[in-house]
C-alpha positions as a printed Julia matrix, in Angstrom:
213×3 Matrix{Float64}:
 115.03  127.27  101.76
 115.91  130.24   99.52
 115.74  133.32  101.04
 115.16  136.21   98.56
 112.26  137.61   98.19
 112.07  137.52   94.32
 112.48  133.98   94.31
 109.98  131.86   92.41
 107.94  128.78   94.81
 105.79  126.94   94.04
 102.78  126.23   96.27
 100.02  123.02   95.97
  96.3   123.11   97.23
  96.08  119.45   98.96
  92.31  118.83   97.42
  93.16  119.6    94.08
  96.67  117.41   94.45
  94.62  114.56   95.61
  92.38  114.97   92.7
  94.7   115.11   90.08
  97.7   112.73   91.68
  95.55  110.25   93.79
  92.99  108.82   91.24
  94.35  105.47   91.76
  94.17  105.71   95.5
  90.81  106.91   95.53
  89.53  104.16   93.14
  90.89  101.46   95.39
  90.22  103.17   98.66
  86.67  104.46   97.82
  85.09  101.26   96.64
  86.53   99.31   99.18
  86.12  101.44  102.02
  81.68  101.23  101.26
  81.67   98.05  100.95
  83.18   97.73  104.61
  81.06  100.6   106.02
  78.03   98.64  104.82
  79.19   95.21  105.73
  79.61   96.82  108.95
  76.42   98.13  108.89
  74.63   94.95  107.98
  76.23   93.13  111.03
  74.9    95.63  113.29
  71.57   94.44  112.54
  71.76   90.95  112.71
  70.83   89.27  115.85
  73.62   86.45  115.82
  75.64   87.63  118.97
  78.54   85.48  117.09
  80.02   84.75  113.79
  80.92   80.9   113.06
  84.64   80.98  111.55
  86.16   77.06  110.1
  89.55   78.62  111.0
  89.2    81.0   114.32
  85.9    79.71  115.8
  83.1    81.84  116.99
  83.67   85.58  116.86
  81.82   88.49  118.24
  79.43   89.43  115.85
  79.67   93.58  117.44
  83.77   93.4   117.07
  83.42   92.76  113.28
  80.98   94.67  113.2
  82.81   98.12  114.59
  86.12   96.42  112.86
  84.59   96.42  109.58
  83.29  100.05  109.94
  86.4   101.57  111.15
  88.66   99.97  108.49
  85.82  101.43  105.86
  85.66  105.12  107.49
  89.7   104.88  107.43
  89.97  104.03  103.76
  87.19  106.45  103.1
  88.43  109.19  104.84
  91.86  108.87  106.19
  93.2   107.01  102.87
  92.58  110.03  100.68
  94.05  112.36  103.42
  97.29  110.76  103.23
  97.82  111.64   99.8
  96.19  115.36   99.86
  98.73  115.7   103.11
 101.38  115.41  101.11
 100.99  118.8    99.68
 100.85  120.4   102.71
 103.94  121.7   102.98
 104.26  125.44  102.0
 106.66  125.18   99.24
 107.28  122.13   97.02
 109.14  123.9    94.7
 111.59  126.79   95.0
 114.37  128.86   92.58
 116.46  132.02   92.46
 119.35  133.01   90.42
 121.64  130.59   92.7
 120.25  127.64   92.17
 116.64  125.43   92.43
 114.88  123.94   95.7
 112.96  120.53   95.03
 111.1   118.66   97.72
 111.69  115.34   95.66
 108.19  113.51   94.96
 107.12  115.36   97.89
 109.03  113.36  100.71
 108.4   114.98  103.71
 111.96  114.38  104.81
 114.08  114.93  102.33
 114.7   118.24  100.05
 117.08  119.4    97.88
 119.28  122.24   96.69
 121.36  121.79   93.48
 123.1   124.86   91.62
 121.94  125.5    88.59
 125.24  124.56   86.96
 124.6   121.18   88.92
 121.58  120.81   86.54
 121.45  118.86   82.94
 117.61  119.66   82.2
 114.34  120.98   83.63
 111.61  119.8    82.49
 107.43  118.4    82.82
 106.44  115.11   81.49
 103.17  113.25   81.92
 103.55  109.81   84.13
 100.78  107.69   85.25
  97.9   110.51   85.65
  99.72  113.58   86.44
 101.89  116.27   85.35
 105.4   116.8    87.08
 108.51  118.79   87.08
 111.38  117.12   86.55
 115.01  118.24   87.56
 117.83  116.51   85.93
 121.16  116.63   87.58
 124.59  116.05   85.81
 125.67  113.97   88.56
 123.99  110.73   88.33
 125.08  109.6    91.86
 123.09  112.7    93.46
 120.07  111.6    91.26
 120.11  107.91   92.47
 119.53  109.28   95.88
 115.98  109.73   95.4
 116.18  106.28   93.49
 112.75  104.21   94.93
 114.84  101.73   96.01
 116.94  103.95   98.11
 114.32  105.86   99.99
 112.6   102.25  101.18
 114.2    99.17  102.16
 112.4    96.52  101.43
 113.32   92.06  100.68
 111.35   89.76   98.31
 108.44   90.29   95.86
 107.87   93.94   97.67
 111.54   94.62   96.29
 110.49   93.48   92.44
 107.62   95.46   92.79
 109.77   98.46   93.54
 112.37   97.43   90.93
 109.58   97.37   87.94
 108.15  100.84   89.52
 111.66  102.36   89.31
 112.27  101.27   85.75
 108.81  102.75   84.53
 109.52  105.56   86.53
 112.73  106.25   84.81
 112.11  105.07   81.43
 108.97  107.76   81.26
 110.92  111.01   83.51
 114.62  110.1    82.89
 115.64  111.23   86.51
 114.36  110.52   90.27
 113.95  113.84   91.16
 110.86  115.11   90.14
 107.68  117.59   92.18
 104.06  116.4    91.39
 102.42  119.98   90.41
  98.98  118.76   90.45
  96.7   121.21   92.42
  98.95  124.91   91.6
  97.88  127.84   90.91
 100.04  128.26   88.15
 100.18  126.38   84.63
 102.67  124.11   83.38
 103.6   126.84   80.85
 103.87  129.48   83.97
 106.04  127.26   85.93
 108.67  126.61   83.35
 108.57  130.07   82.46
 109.57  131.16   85.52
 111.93  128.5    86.35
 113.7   129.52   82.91
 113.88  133.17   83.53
 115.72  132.36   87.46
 118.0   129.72   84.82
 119.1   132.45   83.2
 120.71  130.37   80.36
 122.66  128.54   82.92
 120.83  125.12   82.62
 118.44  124.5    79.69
 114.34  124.82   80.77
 112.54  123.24   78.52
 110.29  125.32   75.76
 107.36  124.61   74.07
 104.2   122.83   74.86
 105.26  121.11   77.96
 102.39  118.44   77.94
 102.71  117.03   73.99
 104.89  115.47   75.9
């Protein structure tokens, strides 16, 4: 983590984050998750002690019950709190006249510290339904690190899925290292300004209105 004090970082507020970078989660978890905590519900009221099943028999009408509720609460609760926990970590998003600090898509294992005569372009494009910074290295090998594909491991249809993600990924941001900055205090505009004045002409930050974009 850069160390002096006069370095810019960039800080996210988890609720906001999850309302600006999780609106896909939260229509699919949402939904979902009431309809379970009311089929759950239901079948707490019925007075069948057992469910008839043409493939596993009778079941315990109490078990689905509970089971049904839990997986609701969890998808209600705990699915949206995965996504605004993401943003919990202090800083997402760091620079100083040495170089820039990128926690890349948020990964909570991973960061990064490039030079900024490592860097090709800074820059914020629009993907999907947020806003993000994206950091453009001249070495294409460091950028593939953060690649989808590289960061999980994964056989069959799952790894088409992740192929098509990764080329709409990178045919909309042009690089794999990018910071969701949905949910900071600061505006596009504010960001790139700063990051530009710690660039000091020594990579190009892009200018403009970042999010005609």
């Amino acid at each position: 983590m850069l160390t002096d004090e006069r370095a810019f970082r960039l800080r996210l507020n988890p609720l906001q984050h999850l309302l600006s970078h999780g609106k896909i989660e939260l229509a699919l978890y949402l939904p979902f998750g009431a309809l379970m905590v009311w089929i759950g519900g239901y079948l707490l009221g019925v007075d069948d002690p057992t469910l008839h099943s043409d493939r596993y028999g009778d079941l315990p009408t109490p078990v689905i019950a509970w089971g049904c509720l839990a997986l609701g609460l969890f998808l209600l609760v705990g699915g949206p709190a995965l996504v605004a926990m993401q943003a919990r970590h202090s800083v997402v998003l760091a620079a100083d006249r040495d170089g820039i600090f990128i926690r890349p898509n948020l990964d909570k294992k991973r960061t990064l510290h490039l030079s900024w005569d490592e860097v090709e372009a800074v820059y914020l494009r629009r993907f999907r339904f947020g806003s993000y910074i994206c950091v453009k290295p001249k070495s294409l090998a460091r950028d593939q690190e953060f690649a989808i594909s590289a960061q999980v491991k994964v056989g069959g249809s799952a790894a088409l899925g992740q192929r098509i993600a990764q080329k709409r990924r990178w045919k909309r941001l042009q690089t794999n290292i990018i910071v969701p900055i949905g949910g900071a205090a600061d505006t596009p505009a504010e960001i790139l300004s700063a990051l530009r004045y710690q660039a000091a002409g020594r990579a190009p930050v892009e200018t403009g209105n970042p999010l005609s974009r």
